[in-house]
C-alpha positions in Angstrom: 2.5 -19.8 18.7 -0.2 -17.9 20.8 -3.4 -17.9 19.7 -3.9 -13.9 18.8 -0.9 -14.5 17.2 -2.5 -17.2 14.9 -5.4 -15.4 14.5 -4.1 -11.9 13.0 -1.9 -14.0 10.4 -5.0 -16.2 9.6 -7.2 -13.3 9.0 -4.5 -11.2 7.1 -4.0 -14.4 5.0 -7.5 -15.0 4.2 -7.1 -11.1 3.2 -4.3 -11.9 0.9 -6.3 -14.3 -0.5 -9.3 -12.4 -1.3 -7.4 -9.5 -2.7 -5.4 -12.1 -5.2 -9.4 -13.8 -6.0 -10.7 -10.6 -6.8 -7.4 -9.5 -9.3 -7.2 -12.7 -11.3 3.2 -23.6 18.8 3.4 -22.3 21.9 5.8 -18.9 23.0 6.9 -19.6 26.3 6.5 -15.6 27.2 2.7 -14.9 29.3 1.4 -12.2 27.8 -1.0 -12.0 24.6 -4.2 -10.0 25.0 -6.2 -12.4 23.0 -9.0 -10.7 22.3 -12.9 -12.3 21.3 -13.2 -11.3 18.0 -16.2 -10.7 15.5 -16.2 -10.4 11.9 -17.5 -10.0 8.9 -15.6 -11.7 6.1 -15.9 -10.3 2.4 -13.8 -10.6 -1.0 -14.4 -6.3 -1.5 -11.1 -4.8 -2.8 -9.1 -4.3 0.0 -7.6 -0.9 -0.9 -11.2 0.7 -0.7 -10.3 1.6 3.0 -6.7 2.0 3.2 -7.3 5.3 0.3 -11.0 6.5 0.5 -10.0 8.8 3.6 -8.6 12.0 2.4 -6.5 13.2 5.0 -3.0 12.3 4.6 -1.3 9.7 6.6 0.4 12.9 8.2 -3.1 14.3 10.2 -2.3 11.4 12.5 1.4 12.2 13.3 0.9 11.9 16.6 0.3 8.4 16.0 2.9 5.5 16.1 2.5 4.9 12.3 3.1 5.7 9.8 5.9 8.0 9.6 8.2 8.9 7.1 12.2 10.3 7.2 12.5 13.5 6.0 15.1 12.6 4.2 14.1 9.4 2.9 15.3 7.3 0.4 13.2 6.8 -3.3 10.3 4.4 -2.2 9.9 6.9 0.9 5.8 7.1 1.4 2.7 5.2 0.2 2.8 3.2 -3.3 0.4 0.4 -4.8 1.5 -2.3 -7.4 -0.6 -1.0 -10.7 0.9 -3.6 -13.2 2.9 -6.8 -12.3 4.1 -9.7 -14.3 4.8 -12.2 -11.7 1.4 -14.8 -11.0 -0.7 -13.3 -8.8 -1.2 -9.4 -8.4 -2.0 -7.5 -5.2 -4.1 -4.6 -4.3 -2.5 -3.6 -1.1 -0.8 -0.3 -0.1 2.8 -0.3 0.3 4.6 2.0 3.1 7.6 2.5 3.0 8.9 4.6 6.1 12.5 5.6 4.4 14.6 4.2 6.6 14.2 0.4 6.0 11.2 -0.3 7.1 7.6 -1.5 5.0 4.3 -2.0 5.7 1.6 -4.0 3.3 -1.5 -2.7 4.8 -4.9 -4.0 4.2 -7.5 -1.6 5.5 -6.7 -1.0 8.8 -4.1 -3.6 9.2 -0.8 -5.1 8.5 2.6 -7.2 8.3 5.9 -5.1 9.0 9.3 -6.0 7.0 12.3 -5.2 6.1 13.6 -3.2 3.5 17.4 -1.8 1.3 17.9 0.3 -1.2 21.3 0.3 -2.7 23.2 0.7 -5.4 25.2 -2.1 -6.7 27.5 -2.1 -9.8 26.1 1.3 -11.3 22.5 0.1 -10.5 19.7 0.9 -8.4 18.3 -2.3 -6.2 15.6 -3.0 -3.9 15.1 -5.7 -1.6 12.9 -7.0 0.7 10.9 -10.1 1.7 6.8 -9.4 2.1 4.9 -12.2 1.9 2.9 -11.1 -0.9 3.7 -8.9 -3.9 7.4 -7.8 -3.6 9.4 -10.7 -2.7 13.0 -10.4 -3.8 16.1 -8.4 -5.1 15.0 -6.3 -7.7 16.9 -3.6 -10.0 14.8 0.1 -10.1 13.7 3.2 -12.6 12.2 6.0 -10.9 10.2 8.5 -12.8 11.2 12.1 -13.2 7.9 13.1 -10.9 9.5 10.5 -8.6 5.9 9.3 -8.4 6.3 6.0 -10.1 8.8 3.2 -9.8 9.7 0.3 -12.3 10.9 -2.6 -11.0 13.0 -5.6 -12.7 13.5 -9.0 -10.3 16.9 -9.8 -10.6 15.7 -13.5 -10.4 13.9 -14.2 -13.6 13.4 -10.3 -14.8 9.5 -10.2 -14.0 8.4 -6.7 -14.3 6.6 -4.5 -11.5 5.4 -1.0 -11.4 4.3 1.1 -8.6 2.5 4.3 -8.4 2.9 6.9 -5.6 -0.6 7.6 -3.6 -1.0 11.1 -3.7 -3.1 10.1 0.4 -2.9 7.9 2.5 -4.4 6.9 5.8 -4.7 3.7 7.7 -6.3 5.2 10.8 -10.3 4.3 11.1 -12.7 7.3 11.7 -13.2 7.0 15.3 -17.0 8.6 16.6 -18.7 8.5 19.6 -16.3 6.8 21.2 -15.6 7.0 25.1 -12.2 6.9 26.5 -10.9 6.0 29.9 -8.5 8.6 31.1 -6.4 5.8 33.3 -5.9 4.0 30.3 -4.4 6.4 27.5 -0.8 6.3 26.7 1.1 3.2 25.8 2.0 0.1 27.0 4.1 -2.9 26.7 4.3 -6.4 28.1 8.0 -8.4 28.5 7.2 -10.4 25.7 7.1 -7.0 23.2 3.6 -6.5 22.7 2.5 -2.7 22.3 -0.6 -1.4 22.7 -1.5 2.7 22.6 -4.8 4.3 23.6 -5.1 8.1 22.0 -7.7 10.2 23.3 -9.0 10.8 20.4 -10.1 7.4 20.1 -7.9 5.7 18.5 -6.3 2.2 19.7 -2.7 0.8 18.3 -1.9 -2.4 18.3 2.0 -3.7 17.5 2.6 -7.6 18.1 6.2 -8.2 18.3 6.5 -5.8 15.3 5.4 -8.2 12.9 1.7 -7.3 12.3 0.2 -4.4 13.4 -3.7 -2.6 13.6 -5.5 0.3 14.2 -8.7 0.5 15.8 -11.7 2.5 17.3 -12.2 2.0 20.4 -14.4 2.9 23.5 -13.6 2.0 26.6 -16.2 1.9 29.5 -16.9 0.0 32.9 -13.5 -2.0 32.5 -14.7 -3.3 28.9 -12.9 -2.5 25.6 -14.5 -2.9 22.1 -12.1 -2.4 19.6 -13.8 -1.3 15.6 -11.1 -1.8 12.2 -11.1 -3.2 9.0 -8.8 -6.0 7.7 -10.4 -7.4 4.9 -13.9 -7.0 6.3 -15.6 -5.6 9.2 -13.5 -6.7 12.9 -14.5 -6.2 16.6 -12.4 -7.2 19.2 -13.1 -6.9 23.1 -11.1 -6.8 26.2 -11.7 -6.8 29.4 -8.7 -4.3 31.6 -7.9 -2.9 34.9 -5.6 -0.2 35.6 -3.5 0.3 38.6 -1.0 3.5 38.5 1.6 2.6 35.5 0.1 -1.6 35.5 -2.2 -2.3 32.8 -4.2 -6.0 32.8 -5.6 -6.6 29.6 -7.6 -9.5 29.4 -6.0 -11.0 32.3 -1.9 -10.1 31.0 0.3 -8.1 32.4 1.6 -4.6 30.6 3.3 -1.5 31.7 3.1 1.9 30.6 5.7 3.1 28.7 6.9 6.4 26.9 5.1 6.7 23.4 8.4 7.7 21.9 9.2 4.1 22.7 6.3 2.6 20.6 7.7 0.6 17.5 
């Protein structure tokens, strides 16, 4: 496992389990930015950031994530998990992009999964696998507002409710930041590693579509520092060099990329 790699699920986890405290290998592929990393550790409620912007997630649509279908299916947006009967509860958002896809963001930050909606024998079901919070096959109510959601785990009938966030926004305010012209766009090793530079200051960060971050960034004489929440305050920096569509980051190898093609 590379050592980024270990180090976002380490942080995300000691996330997890501040959030839950305050409620009660080697890939054989080159590339990894690995990043030096500062931060600032605290047991705050980890929902603070992920809702105390205003603006809805859909000011940043020109940003990888998140996005929603149009037509969506029933848990299509932003919810949080306001009452729970299983052991531990969570104060994370929930984003569900309406075509099977969910993110469990803390702050800035996140794990990707999987999700269905179906209907099986006359019955509304959900299922996915997060590691925290919604873990299962579960059978649904919806509210006439469609802004909350009742859920009943087919495995020992523990109850779960949701409630629609009327905003939400994972992106960090980015200010004062400088940008590198040679450097916006986005880019992607072999290995499946994103990485998209906006110029409005803003840095995405996909690895291998299993956790993800935002980030302000500035980027000046070849050094990137990299600003986001997960849990606490972060800082990552990088060191890069740019030569037409090749990007080094920090010593590995990406190359630019469409941003359509940005997971």
């Amino acid at each position: 496992m590379k050592k980024i790699y270990a180090k976002i699920i380490s942080l995300l986890l000691i996330a997890v389990a501040a959030a839950a405290f305050s409620g009660c290998g080697e890939n054989g592929s080159s590339s990894s930015a690995q990043p030096s990393t500062t931060a600032e550790m605290s047991a705050q409620d980890t929902t603070q950031a992920s809702t105390s912007n205003a603006n809805s997630a859909n000011n940043n649509s020109n940003l990888p994530f998140p996005k929603y279908a149009e037509n969506g299916d029933d848990f299509t947006g932003a919810w949080e998990i306001t009452e729970s009967e299983e052991s531990q509860t969570v104060s994370f958002v929930f984003s569900f992009n309406g075509e099977g896809r969910v993110a469990m963001v803390i702050d800035n930050s996140g794990f990707f999964g999987k999700y269905e909606v179906a209907n099986k024998n006359g019955k509304n079901t959900f299922t996915t696998q997060m590691i925290y919070g919604l873990n299962g096959e579960y059978t649904y109510e919806l509210s006439d507002d469609k802004n909350t959601i009742k859920l009943t785990k087919n495995e020992d009938n523990t109850k779960t409710t949701m409630q629609r966030l009327e905003s939400f926004d994972c992106v960090p305010n980015a200010e004062n930041t400088k940008i590198d012209e040679k450097l916006l766009g986005a880019w992607k090793s072999d290995d499946e590693e994103y990485f998209y530079f906006d110029e409005s200051g803003i840095m995405y960060h996909n690895l291998y579509n299993t956790t993800f971050n935002y980030a302000a960034y500035t980027a000046e004489d070849s050094k990137i520092k990299a600003s986001y929440s997960m849990g606490g305050e972060m800082s990552d920096e990088y060191e890069y060099s740019v030569e037409g569509d090749n990007l080094k980051l920090n010593g590995y190898n990406y190359k630019r990329i469409s941003e359509s093609e940005v997971e």
